[in-house]
C-alpha positions, 0 to 999 in steps of 0.5 A: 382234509378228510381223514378217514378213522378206522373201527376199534376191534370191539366195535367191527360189525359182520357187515358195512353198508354204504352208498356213494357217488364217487368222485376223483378221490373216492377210490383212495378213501374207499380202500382205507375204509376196507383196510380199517374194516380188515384190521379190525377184523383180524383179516390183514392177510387179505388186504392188499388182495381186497384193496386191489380188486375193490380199486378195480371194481370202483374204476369200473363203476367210475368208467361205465356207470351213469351217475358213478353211483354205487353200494357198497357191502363189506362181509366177514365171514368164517375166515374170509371176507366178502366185497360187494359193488353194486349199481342201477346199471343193467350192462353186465362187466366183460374181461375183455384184455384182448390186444396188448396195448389195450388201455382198458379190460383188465381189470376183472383179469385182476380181480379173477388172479388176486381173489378166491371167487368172484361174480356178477349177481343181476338184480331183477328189481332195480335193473343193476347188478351186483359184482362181488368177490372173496378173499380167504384166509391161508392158501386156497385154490382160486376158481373161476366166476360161477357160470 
Protein backbone atom coordinates (compact mmCIF):
# COMPACT_ATOMS: atom_id res chain seq x y z
CA UNK A 1 0.00 0.00 0.00
CA UNK A 2 1.53 3.31 -0.56
CA UNK A 3 1.28 6.03 1.99
CA UNK A 4 2.20 9.17 1.47
CA UNK A 5 4.37 11.14 4.80
CA UNK A 6 4.02 14.68 4.70
CA UNK A 7 7.10 17.29 5.57
CA UNK A 8 7.50 18.69 9.33
CA UNK A 9 7.16 22.51 9.41
CA UNK A 10 10.88 22.92 9.55
CA UNK A 11 11.93 20.71 6.65
CA UNK A 12 9.41 22.51 3.82
CA UNK A 13 11.23 23.87 0.98
CA UNK A 14 10.10 27.11 -1.05
CA UNK A 15 9.81 24.76 -3.90
CA UNK A 16 9.03 20.81 -4.98
CA UNK A 17 9.98 19.43 -8.01
CA UNK A 18 9.16 16.09 -9.45
CA UNK A 19 8.20 14.22 -12.40
CA UNK A 20 5.92 11.54 -13.06
CA UNK A 21 4.26 9.10 -15.31
CA UNK A 22 0.71 9.12 -14.12
CA UNK A 23 -1.34 6.14 -13.66
CA UNK A 24 -4.84 5.46 -12.17
CA UNK A 25 -3.99 6.58 -8.76
CA UNK A 26 -1.51 9.43 -9.47
CA UNK A 27 -4.18 12.01 -8.85
CA UNK A 28 -5.17 10.74 -5.44
CA UNK A 29 -1.37 10.61 -4.52
CA UNK A 30 -0.45 13.98 -6.07
CA UNK A 31 -3.33 16.05 -4.05
CA UNK A 32 -1.84 14.56 -0.76
CA UNK A 33 1.41 15.50 -1.71
CA UNK A 34 0.21 19.29 -2.00
CA UNK A 35 -2.04 19.22 1.21
CA UNK A 36 1.19 17.67 2.92
CA UNK A 37 3.25 20.53 1.20
CA UNK A 38 0.44 23.30 2.34
CA UNK A 39 0.04 22.16 5.84
CA UNK A 40 3.60 22.59 6.37
CA UNK A 41 3.65 25.76 4.73
CA UNK A 42 0.94 27.50 6.74
CA UNK A 43 -1.06 27.69 3.59
CA UNK A 44 -4.36 25.35 4.24
CA UNK A 45 -6.56 28.39 3.39
CA UNK A 46 -5.97 27.38 -0.12
CA UNK A 47 -6.04 23.55 -0.26
CA UNK A 48 -9.23 22.63 -1.22
CA UNK A 49 -8.69 25.38 -4.05
CA UNK A 50 -5.10 23.92 -4.81
CA UNK A 51 -6.07 20.33 -4.60
CA UNK A 52 -9.27 20.80 -7.12
CA UNK A 53 -7.32 22.89 -9.91
CA UNK A 54 -4.30 20.46 -9.72
CA UNK A 55 -6.93 17.26 -9.85
CA UNK A 56 -7.91 19.26 -13.02
CA UNK A 57 -4.80 19.75 -14.47
CA UNK A 58 -3.36 16.08 -13.94
CA UNK A 59 -7.12 14.75 -15.96
CA UNK A 60 -5.69 17.01 -18.39
CA UNK A 61 -2.30 15.87 -18.93
CA UNK A 62 -3.95 12.07 -18.35
CA UNK A 63 -6.37 12.66 -21.32
CA UNK A 64 -4.38 14.51 -23.72
CA UNK A 65 -0.98 13.89 -23.13
CA UNK A 66 1.20 10.95 -25.09
CA UNK A 67 2.87 8.96 -22.56
CA UNK A 68 0.86 11.16 -19.30
CA UNK A 69 4.39 12.32 -18.54
CA UNK A 70 4.43 15.10 -16.36
CA UNK A 71 6.37 17.79 -13.93
CA UNK A 72 5.27 18.88 -11.59
CA UNK A 73 6.43 22.39 -9.34
CA UNK A 74 5.11 23.29 -5.97
CA UNK A 75 5.88 27.36 -5.19
CA UNK A 76 5.52 29.21 -2.10
CA UNK A 77 5.54 32.36 -2.47
CA UNK A 78 4.61 35.79 0.10
CA UNK A 79 1.15 34.53 0.80
CA UNK A 80 0.27 32.23 -2.06
CA UNK A 81 1.35 29.28 -3.62
CA UNK A 82 2.37 28.61 -7.08
CA UNK A 83 1.10 25.16 -9.07
CA UNK A 84 2.94 24.20 -12.06
CA UNK A 85 2.01 21.23 -14.56
CA UNK A 86 4.07 20.86 -17.38
CA UNK A 87 4.50 18.37 -20.25
CA UNK A 88 6.50 17.75 -23.74
CA UNK A 89 3.21 18.23 -25.63
CA UNK A 90 3.16 21.21 -27.81
CA UNK A 91 -1.16 21.43 -27.91
CA UNK A 92 -1.94 24.21 -26.01
CA UNK A 93 -5.34 23.61 -23.36
CA UNK A 94 -8.91 25.37 -24.53
CA UNK A 95 -11.96 25.72 -22.22
CA UNK A 96 -14.11 24.40 -24.31
CA UNK A 97 -17.56 23.56 -22.11
CA UNK A 98 -19.81 24.39 -24.98
CA UNK A 99 -23.17 22.06 -25.06
CA UNK A 100 -24.42 21.14 -21.36
CA UNK A 101 -24.14 17.55 -21.42
CA UNK A 102 -20.54 17.88 -22.90
CA UNK A 103 -18.65 15.31 -21.04
CA UNK A 104 -15.30 17.21 -21.29
CA UNK A 105 -14.25 20.89 -21.17
CA UNK A 106 -14.58 22.19 -18.00
CA UNK A 107 -11.91 21.79 -16.40
CA UNK A 108 -9.69 25.02 -17.08
CA UNK A 109 -13.65 26.70 -16.37
CA UNK A 110 -12.78 25.43 -12.81
CA UNK A 111 -9.32 26.03 -12.59
CA UNK A 112 -10.13 29.78 -13.86
CA UNK A 113 -13.37 29.99 -10.89
CA UNK A 114 -11.33 28.46 -7.65
CA UNK A 115 -7.92 30.21 -8.23
CA UNK A 116 -6.48 33.63 -8.42
CA UNK A 117 -4.72 33.57 -11.86
CA UNK A 118 -3.74 31.17 -13.86
CA UNK A 119 -1.94 30.39 -17.61
CA UNK A 120 -0.29 28.51 -20.04
CA UNK A 121 3.67 29.19 -20.42
CA UNK A 122 4.84 27.60 -23.96
CA UNK A 123 8.33 26.10 -23.62
CA UNK A 124 10.14 26.85 -26.90
CA UNK A 125 12.97 24.27 -26.23
CA UNK A 126 11.31 21.07 -25.58
CA UNK A 127 8.01 21.96 -27.37
CA UNK A 128 5.60 21.54 -24.48
CA UNK A 129 4.06 23.95 -22.09
CA UNK A 130 3.59 24.67 -18.82
CA UNK A 131 0.13 25.27 -17.37
CA UNK A 132 -0.02 27.11 -13.91
CA UNK A 133 -1.89 28.65 -11.28
CA UNK A 134 -2.21 30.69 -8.06
CA UNK A 135 -4.11 30.47 -4.87
CA UNK A 136 -3.53 33.47 -2.20
CA UNK A 137 -4.22 33.84 0.81
CA UNK A 138 -7.41 35.99 2.09
CA UNK A 139 -9.74 37.62 -0.28
CA UNK A 140 -8.80 38.73 -3.78
CA UNK A 141 -10.12 39.73 -6.78
CA UNK A 142 -9.70 36.63 -9.40
CA UNK A 143 -8.58 37.60 -13.17
CA UNK A 144 -8.63 36.12 -15.79
CA UNK A 145 -5.50 34.07 -17.81
CA UNK A 146 -2.75 36.61 -19.33
CA UNK A 147 -3.38 37.18 -22.87
Amino acid sequence: MNQVTGPRAADVETRYRAEFALGEHSVRHLRRILWLYLEGSGLLEVADAAELALSELLANVIRHVPGRRCGICFLLLPGAVRVEVSDACPRLPVAAAQEALAEGGRGLLLVEAVTDRWGVTPCSTSGGKTVWFECALGPGPRSAPPG
